[in-house]
C-alpha positions as CSV (number, residue, x, y, z in Angstrom):
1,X,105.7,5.3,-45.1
2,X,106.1,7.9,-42.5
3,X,102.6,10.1,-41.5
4,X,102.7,13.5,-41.9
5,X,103.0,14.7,-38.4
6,X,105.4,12.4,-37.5
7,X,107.6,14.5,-40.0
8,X,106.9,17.9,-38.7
9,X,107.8,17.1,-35.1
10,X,111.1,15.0,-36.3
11,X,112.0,18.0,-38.6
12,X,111.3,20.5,-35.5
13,X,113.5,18.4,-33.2
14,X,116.4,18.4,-35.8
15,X,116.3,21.7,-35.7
16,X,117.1,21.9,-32.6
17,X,119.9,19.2,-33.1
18,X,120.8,21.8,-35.9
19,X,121.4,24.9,-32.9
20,X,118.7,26.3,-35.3
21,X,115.7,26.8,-31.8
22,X,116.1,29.7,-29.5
23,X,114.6,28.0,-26.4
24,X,116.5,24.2,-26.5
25,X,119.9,22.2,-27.1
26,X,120.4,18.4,-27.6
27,X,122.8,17.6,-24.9
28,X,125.6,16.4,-26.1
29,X,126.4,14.4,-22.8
30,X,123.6,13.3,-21.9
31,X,123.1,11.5,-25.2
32,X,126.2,9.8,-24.5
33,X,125.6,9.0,-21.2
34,X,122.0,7.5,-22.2
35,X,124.2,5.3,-24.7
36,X,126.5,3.8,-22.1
37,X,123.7,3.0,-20.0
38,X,121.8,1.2,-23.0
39,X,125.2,-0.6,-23.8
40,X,125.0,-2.4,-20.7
41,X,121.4,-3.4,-20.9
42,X,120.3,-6.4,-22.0
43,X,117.5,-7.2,-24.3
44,X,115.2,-9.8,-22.7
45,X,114.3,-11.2,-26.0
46,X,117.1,-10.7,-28.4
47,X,120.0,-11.1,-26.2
48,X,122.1,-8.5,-27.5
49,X,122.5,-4.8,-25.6
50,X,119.2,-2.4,-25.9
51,X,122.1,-0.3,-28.0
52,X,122.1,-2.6,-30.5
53,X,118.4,-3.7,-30.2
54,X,116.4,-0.8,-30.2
55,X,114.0,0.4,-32.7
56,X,114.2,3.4,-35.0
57,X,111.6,5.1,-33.4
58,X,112.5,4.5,-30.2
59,X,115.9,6.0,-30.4
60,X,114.2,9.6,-31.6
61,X,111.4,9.2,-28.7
62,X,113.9,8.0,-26.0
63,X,116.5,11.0,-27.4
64,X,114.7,13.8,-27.8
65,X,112.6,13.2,-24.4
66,X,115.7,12.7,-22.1
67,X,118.3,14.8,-24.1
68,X,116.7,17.9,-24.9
69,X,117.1,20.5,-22.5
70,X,116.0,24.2,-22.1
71,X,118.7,26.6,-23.0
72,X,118.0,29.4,-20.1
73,X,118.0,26.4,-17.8
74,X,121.2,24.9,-18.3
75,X,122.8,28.4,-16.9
76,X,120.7,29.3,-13.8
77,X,117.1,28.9,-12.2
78,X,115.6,31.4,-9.6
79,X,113.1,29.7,-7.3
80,X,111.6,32.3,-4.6
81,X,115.1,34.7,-5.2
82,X,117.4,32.0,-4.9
83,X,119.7,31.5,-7.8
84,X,120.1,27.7,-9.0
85,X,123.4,27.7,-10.6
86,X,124.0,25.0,-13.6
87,X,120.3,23.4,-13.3
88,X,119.4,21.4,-16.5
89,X,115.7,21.2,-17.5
90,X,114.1,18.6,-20.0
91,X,112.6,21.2,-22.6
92,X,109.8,18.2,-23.3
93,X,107.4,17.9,-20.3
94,X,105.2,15.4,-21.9
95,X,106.4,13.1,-24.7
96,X,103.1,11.4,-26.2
97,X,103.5,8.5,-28.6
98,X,100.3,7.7,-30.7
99,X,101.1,4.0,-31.9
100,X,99.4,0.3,-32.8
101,X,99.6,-2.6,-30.9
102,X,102.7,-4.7,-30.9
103,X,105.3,-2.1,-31.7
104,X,107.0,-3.0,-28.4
105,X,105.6,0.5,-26.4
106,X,105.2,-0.8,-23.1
107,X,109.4,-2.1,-23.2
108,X,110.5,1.1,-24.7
109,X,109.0,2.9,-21.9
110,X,110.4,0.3,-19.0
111,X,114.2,1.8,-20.6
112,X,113.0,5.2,-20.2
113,X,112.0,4.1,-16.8
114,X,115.2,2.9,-15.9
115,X,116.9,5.4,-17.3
116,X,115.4,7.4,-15.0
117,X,115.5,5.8,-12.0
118,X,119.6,5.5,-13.0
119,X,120.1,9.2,-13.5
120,X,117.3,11.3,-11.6
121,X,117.8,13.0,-8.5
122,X,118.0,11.2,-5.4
123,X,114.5,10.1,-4.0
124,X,112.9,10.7,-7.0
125,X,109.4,9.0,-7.4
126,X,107.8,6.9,-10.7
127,X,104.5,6.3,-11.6
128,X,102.8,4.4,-14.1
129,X,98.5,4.5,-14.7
130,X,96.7,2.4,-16.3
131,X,92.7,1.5,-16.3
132,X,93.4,-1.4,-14.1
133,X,96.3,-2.5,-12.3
134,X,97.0,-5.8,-14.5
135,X,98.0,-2.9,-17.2
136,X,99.8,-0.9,-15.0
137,X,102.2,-3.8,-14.0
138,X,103.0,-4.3,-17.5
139,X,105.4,-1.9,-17.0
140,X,106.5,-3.3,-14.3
141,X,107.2,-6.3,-15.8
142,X,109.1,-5.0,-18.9
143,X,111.5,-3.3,-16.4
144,X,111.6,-6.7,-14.4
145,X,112.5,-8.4,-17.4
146,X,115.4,-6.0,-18.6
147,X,116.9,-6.2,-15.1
148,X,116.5,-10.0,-14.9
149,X,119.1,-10.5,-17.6
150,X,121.5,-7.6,-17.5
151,X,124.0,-8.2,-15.0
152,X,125.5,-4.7,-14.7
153,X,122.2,-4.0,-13.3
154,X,121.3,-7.2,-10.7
155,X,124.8,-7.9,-9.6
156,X,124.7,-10.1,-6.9
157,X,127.3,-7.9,-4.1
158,X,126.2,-4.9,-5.4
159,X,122.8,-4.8,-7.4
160,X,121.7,-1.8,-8.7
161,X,117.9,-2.6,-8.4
162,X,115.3,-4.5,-6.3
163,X,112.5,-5.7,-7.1
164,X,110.0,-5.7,-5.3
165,X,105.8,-6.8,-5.3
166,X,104.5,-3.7,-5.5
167,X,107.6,-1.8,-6.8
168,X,111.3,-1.2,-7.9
169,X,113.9,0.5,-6.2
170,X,116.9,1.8,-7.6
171,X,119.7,1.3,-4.9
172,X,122.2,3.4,-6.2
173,X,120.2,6.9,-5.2
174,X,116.5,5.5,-3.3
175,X,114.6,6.3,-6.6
176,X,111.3,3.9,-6.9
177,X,108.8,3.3,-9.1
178,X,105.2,2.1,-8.3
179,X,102.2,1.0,-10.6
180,X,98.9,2.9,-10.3
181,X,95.7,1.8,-10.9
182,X,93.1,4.3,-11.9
183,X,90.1,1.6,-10.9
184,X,91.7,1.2,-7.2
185,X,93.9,4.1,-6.4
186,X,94.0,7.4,-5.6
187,X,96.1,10.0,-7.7
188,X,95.8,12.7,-5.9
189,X,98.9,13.2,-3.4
190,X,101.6,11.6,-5.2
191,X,104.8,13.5,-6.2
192,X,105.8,12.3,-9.4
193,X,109.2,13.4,-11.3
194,X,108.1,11.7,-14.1
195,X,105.0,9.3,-15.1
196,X,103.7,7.0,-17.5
197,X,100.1,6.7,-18.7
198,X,99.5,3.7,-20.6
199,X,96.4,2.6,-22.8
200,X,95.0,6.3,-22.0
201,X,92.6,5.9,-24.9
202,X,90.7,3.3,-21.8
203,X,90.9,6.5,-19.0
204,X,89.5,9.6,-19.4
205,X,91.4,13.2,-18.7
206,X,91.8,12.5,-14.5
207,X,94.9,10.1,-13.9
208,X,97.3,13.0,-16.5
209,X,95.8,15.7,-15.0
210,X,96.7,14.3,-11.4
211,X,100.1,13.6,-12.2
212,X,100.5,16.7,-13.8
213,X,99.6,18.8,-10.8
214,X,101.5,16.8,-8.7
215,X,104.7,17.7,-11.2
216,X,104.0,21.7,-10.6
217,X,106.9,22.6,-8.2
218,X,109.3,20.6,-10.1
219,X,111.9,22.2,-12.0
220,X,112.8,19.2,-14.4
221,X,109.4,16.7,-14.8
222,X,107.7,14.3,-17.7
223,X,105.0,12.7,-18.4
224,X,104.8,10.0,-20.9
225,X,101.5,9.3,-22.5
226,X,101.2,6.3,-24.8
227,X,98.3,4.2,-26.4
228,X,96.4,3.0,-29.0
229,X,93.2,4.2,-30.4
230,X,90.2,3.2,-28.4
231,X,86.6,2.7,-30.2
232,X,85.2,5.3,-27.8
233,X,84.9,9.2,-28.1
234,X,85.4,10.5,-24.7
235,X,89.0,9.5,-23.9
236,X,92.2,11.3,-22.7
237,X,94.5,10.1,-25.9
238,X,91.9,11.9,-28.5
239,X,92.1,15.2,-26.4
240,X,96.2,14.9,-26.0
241,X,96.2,14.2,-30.1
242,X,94.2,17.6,-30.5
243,X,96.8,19.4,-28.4
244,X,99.3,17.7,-29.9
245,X,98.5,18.4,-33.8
246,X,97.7,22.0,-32.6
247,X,101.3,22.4,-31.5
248,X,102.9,21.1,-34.4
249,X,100.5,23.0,-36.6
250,X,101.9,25.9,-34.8
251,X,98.7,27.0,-33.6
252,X,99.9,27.1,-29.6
253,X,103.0,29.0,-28.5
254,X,103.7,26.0,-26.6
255,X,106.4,23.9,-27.6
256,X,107.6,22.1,-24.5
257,X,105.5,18.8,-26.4
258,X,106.6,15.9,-27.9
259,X,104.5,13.9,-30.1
260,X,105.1,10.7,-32.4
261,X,101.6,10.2,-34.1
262,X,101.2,7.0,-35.5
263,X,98.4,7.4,-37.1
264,X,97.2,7.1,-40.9
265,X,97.1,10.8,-42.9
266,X,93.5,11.8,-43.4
267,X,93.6,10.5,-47.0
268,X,93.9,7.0,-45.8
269,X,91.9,7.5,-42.9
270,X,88.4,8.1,-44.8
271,X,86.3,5.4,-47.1
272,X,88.4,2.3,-47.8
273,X,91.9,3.0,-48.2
274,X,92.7,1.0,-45.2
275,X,91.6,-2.2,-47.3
276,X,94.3,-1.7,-49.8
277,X,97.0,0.7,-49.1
278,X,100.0,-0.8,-47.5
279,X,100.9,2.8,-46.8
280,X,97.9,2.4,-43.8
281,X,99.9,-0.4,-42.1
282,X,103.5,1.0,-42.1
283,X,102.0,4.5,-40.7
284,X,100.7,3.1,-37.8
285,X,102.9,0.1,-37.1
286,X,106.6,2.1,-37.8
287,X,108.4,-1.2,-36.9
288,X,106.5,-3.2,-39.9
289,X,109.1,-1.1,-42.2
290,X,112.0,-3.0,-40.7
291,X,110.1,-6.0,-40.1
292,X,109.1,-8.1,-42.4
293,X,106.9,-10.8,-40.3
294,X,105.1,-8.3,-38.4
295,X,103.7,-6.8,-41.6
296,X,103.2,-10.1,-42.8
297,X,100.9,-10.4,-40.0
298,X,99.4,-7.5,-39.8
299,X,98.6,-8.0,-43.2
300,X,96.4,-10.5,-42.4
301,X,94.4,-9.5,-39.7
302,X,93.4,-6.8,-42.5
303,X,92.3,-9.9,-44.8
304,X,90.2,-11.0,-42.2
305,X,88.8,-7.8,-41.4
306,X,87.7,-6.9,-44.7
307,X,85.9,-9.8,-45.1
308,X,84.4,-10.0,-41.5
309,X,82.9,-6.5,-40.2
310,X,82.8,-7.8,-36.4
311,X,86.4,-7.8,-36.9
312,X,87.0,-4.2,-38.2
313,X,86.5,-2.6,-34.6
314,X,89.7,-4.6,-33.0
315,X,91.8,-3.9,-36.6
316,X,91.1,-0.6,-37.3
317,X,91.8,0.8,-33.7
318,X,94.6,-1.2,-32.2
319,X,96.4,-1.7,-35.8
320,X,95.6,1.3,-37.8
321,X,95.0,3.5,-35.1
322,X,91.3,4.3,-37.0
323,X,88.7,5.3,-34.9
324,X,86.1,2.6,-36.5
325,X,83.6,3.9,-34.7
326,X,83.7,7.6,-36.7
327,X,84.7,6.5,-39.7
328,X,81.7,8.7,-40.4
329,X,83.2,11.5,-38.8
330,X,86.2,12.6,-40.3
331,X,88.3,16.2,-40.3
332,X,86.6,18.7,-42.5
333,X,89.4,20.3,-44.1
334,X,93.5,19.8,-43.8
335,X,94.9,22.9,-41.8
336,X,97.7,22.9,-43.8
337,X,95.6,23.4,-47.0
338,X,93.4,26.3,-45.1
339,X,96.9,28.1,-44.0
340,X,98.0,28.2,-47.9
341,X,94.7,30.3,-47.8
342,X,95.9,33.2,-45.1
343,X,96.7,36.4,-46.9
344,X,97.2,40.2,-45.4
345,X,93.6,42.0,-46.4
346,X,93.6,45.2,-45.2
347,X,90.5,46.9,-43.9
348,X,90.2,49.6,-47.2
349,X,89.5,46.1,-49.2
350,X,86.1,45.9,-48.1
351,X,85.4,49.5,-48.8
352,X,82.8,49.4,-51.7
353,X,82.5,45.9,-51.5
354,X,78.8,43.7,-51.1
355,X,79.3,41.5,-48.5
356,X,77.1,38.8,-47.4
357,X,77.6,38.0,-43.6
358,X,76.8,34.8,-41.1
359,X,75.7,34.9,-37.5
360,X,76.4,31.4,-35.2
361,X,75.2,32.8,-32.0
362,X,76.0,30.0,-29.3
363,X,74.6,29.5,-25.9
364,X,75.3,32.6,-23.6
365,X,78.4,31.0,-21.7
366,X,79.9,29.8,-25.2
367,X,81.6,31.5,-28.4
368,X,79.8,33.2,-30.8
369,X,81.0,34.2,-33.9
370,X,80.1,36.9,-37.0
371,X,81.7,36.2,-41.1
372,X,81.3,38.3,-43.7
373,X,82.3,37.4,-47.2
374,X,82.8,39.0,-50.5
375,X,83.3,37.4,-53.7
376,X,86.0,39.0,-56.5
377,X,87.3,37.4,-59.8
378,X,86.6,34.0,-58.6
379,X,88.2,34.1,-55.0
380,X,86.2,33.9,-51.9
381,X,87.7,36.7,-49.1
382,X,86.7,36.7,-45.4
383,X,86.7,38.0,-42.2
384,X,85.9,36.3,-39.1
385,X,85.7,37.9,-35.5
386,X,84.9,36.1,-32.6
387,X,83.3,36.6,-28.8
388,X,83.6,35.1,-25.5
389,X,82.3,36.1,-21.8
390,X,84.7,38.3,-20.4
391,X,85.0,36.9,-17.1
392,X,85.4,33.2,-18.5
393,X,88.5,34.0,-20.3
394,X,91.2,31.8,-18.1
395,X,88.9,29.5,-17.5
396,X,88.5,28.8,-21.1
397,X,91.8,29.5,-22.1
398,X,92.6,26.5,-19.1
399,X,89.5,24.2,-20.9
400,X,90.4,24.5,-24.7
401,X,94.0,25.0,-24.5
402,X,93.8,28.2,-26.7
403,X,95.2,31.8,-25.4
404,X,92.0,33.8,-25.9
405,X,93.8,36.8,-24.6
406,X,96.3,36.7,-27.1
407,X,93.5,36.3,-29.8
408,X,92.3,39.4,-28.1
409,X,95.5,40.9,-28.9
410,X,95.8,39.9,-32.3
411,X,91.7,41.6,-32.9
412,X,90.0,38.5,-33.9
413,X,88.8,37.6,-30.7
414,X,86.1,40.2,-28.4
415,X,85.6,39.8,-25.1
416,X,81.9,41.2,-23.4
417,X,79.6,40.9,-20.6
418,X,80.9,39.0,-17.5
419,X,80.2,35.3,-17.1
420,X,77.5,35.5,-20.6
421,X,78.2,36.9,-23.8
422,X,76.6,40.4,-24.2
423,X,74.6,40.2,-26.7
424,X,73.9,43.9,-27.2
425,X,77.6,44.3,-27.7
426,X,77.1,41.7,-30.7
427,X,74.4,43.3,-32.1
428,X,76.2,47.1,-32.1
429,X,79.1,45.4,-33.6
430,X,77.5,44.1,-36.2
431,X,75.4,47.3,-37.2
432,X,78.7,49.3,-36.9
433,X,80.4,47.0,-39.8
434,X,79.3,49.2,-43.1
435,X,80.0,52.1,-41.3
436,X,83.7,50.9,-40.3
437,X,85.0,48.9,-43.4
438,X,82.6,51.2,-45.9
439,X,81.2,48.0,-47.4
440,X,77.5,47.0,-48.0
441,X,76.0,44.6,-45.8
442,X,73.4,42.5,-48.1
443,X,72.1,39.9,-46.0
444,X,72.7,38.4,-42.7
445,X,72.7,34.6,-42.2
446,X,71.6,33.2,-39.0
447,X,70.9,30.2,-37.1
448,X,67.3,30.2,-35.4
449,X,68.8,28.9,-31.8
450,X,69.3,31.7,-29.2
451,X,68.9,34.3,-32.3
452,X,65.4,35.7,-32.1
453,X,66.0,38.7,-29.9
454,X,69.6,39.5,-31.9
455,X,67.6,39.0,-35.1
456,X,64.5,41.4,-34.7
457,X,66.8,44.5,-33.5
458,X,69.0,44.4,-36.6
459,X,65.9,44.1,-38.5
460,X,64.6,47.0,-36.9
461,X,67.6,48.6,-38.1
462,X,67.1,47.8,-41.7
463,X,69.3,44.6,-42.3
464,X,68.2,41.8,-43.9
465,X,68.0,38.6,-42.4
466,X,68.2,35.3,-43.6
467,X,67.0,31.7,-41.7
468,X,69.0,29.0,-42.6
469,X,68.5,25.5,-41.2
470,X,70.9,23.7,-39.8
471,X,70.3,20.9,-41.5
472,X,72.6,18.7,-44.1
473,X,70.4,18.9,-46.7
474,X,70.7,22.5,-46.4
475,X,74.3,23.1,-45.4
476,X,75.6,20.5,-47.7
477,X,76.3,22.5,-50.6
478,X,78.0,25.5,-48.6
479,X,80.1,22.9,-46.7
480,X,81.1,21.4,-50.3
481,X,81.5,24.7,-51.8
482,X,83.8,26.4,-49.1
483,X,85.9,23.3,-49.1
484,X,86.5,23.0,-52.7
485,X,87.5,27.1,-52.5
486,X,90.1,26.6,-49.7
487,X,91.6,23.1,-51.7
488,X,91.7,25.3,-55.1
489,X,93.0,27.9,-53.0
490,X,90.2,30.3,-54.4
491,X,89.5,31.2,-50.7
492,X,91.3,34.1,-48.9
493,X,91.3,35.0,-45.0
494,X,92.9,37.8,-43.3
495,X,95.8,36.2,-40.5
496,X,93.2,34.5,-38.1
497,X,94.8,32.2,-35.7
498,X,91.1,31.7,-33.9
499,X,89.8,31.1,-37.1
500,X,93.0,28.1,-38.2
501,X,92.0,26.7,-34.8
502,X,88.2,26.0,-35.4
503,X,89.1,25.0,-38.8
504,X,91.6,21.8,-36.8
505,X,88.9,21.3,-34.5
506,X,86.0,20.8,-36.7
507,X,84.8,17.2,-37.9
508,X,82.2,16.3,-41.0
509,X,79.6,14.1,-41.2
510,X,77.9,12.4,-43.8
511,X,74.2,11.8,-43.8
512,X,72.2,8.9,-44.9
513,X,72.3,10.7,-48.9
514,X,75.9,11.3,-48.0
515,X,75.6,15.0,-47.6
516,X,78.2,16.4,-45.7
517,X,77.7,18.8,-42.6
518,X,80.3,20.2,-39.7
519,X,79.2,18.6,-36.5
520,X,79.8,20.7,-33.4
521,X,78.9,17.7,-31.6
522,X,81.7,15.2,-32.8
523,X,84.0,18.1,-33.5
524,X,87.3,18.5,-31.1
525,X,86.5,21.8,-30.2
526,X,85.1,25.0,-30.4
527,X,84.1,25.2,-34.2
528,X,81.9,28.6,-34.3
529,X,84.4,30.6,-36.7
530,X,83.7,28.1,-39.1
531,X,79.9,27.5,-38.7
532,X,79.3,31.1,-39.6
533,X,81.8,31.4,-42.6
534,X,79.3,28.4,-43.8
535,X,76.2,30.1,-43.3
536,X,78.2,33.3,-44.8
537,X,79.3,31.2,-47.9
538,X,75.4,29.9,-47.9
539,X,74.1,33.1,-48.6
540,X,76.7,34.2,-51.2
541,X,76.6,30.8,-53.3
542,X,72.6,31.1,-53.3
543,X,73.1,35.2,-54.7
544,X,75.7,33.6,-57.2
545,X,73.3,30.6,-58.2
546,X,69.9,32.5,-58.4
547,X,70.7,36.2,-58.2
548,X,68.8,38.4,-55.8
549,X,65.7,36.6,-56.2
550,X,65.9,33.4,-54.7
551,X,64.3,32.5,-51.9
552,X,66.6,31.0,-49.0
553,X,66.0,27.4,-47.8
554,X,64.6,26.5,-44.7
């Protein structure tokens, strides 16, 4: 009943319950001091204490995100040469929670908020953004609503809180809270010690960004980002997902990120699953487990949407978290299943070997990427090396949220030419390969896009080259075939971080026949590694098919 990721990041954060992380603690009184404060809180709606009242979910989200602190910064923090003594830092700086409609976000977020406003700093500063402002004040009005009716917090000689039109001060320490809206206000300029955006699948990557910079010279700061899927595919909640399944794929260093994603596994996600399997429901709606009546219900809104497809969009994004509108889009292969795939293969293994290689030569401002792959008793081995302008290395790394230098460091990644990739540095690397790793360079795949030029030189220097359209009807089987070799775990890569990134990244499509195809446009990033393994695997599957006399597709 519970997805996938939502498993590795509880399992990470018990580690670090367990004393078991080198960089954070749980703290202890903290915990307990969050506890008292929820004892004495009232839920509007049930009438018992938030203590008793809150959600399973909840408790881990609202735990980990205000309990979890950085180890070196519990003992002392230099700012400019002067030494902080006993400073605690929230390890999590943004705690993003992936999650349907009607699993009671918005008021688990207005107790964080007061929380907040109870234990931060003196003059501390809240913020909450939202597409418009009636959605911003929803938080606003949750936290109302909790105050309202618990009288430890509105006591009448000495209240705790006002409220406020366009805000809510905490009286105990001048700590306030305002609601934001991205369609009328300005984000720049604000200071904020911790922020909410809500419904960010409806904003695009501005309002977090803001409020993040605003947070830089703060020692302790958060940002909560929450939502729903949205039926669009330029939206700030699809491009926090991507960092966020990146981190707890371990393929950033970064761990200073909380995620609950509520969101289907990719199994469920793709053909219709999502009009049978309960399992679709209590993934994306975790308080239907508990809850009888609200799976009840939920179950049928899915009725209805099965049998009327005008009602699929509204279903399958704000209660399944399915993004309707790329159903036809869906991951090409589960990272987890490629990882199985990493093995150490040193550079003498290629030595002898025929190896068939692929070319994705990109824009020149872009990656490009070179494969080459070998085929031995059945299993598929590659290598993949990658190249970026040299001078557009932190501003990439800033982009895509990837370390190119340390992919530099780790020799998978090349850096040439200044603000365009070199392209005679490609094409001497490439001619310096059998030379290298001793092997046999049998033919060279290669898009026709920004390849001409690349393409007649290494012909002049006897290599064979190969067209191959990018096309489904032509990539279809290679995209099959190198799929099927990673799930049967007949496919081997030397340890390629770049490459396990453009393998999350890319996305499939299916065309009218249903022939599947890795779409750089749809995809969540840069996917160039993988294009040219599948124009390597192209080539080697047509030599294993027809032997050295077929003719290559075009």
């Amino acid at each position: 009943m519970v997805p996938k990721y939502v498993k590795i990041q509880a399992q990470k954060w018990i580690d670090i319950a367990d004393g078991k992380d080198e960089e954070a603690y749980v703290d202890v009184a903290a915990y307990e001091k969050i506890c008292r404060l929820l004892k004495i809180m009232v839920h509007p709606d049930l009438r018992c204490s938030i203590y008793d009242g809150l959600e399973d979910y909840a408790w881990l989200f609202i735990t980990a995100t205000l309990c979890t602190m950085c180890k070196e910064g519990t003992r002392y923090y230099e700012v400019s040469g002067v030494e902080y003594q006993n400073v605690k830092i929230r390890y999590y700086e943004t705690a993003l929670l992936e999650i349907a409609r009607k699993n009671f976000k918005t008021f688990n977020s207005a107790v964080i908020f007061i929380i907040l406003m109870l234990t931060e700093p003196d003059f501390s500063r809240f913020f909450s953004v939202a597409p418009d402002l009636a959605l911003s004040s929803e938080l606003k009005n949750a936290i109302r609503k909790i105050i309202k009716v618990s009288p430890a917090l509105i006591d009448e000689e000495e209240p705790a809180f006002k409220l406020l039109r366009s805000q809510v001060k905490c009286l105990l320490n001048d700590n306030e809270y305002t609601p934001l809206a991205y369609s009328r206000d300005g984000m720049d300029g604000k200071l904020a010690n911790a922020y909410l955006a809500d419904e960010a699948g409806a904003m695009d990557d501005y309002p977090v960004e803001a409020m993040r910079s605003s947070q830089i010279t703060l020692l302790s700061k958060l940002g909560i980002i929450i939502s729903t899927q949205y039926p669009n595919d330029n939206n700030v909640m699809l491009t926090e997902i991507d960092i966020a399944k990146k981190t707890l794929d371990g393929l950033t260093d970064d761990g200073r990120y909380f995620a609950l994603l509520y969101e289907p596994d990719d199994d469920l996600k793709s053909g219709d699953a999502w009009m049978k399997d309960d399992r679709v429901i209590y993934q994306s709606n975790p308080v239907s487990i508990a809850h009888a009546a609200i799976f009840e219900a939920v179950r049928k809104k899915r009725t209805v949407a099965v049998l009327y497809e005008n009602k699929r969009e509204n279903y399958l994004c704000k209660h399944n978290n399915i993004l309707y509108r790329g159903l036809g889009v869906e991951g090409y292969i589960d990272i987890q299943k490629v990882k199985l795939c990493r093995g150490d293969i040193p550079d003498e293994f290629w030595r002898g070997r025929r190896v068939w290689c692929g070319l994705d030569l990109s824009q020149s401002e872009d990656n490009t990427s070179f494969c080459m792959v070998t085929e031995v008793d059945g299993i598929v081995y590659a290598k993949v090396f990658g190249f970026i302008p040299k001078d557009a290395i932190d501003r990439k790394s800033q982009k895509e949220k990837v370390d190119y230098r340390e992919l530099m460091r780790r020799g998978e990644c090349f850096a040439c030419g200044d603000e365009v990739i070199d392209y005679g540095f490609i094409e001497r690397f490439i001619m310096s390969v059998p030379e290298k790793y001793g092997c046999e360079i049998v033919q060279i795949g290669y898009d026709r896009y920004n390849a001409m030029s690349t393409v007649q030189k290494l012909e002049e220097n006897g290599f064979e080259c190969v067209e191959i359209k990018q096309h489904s009807s032509v990539l279809h089987l290679a995209t099959k075939f190198l799929m099927e070799l990673v799930l049967q775990q007949n496919f081997r890569y030397a340890d390629n971080k770049m490459l396990e990134i453009n393998f999350q990244n890319a996305r499939c499509t299916e065309d009218t026949n249903l022939n599947k195809y890795v779409n750089k446009k749809r995809s969540a990033g840069k996917v160039d590694m993988v294009v040219s393994t599948i124009n390597a695997i192209h080539l080697l599957l047509q030599d294993m098919l027809y032997g050295g006399n077929f003719v290559a597709q075009c």
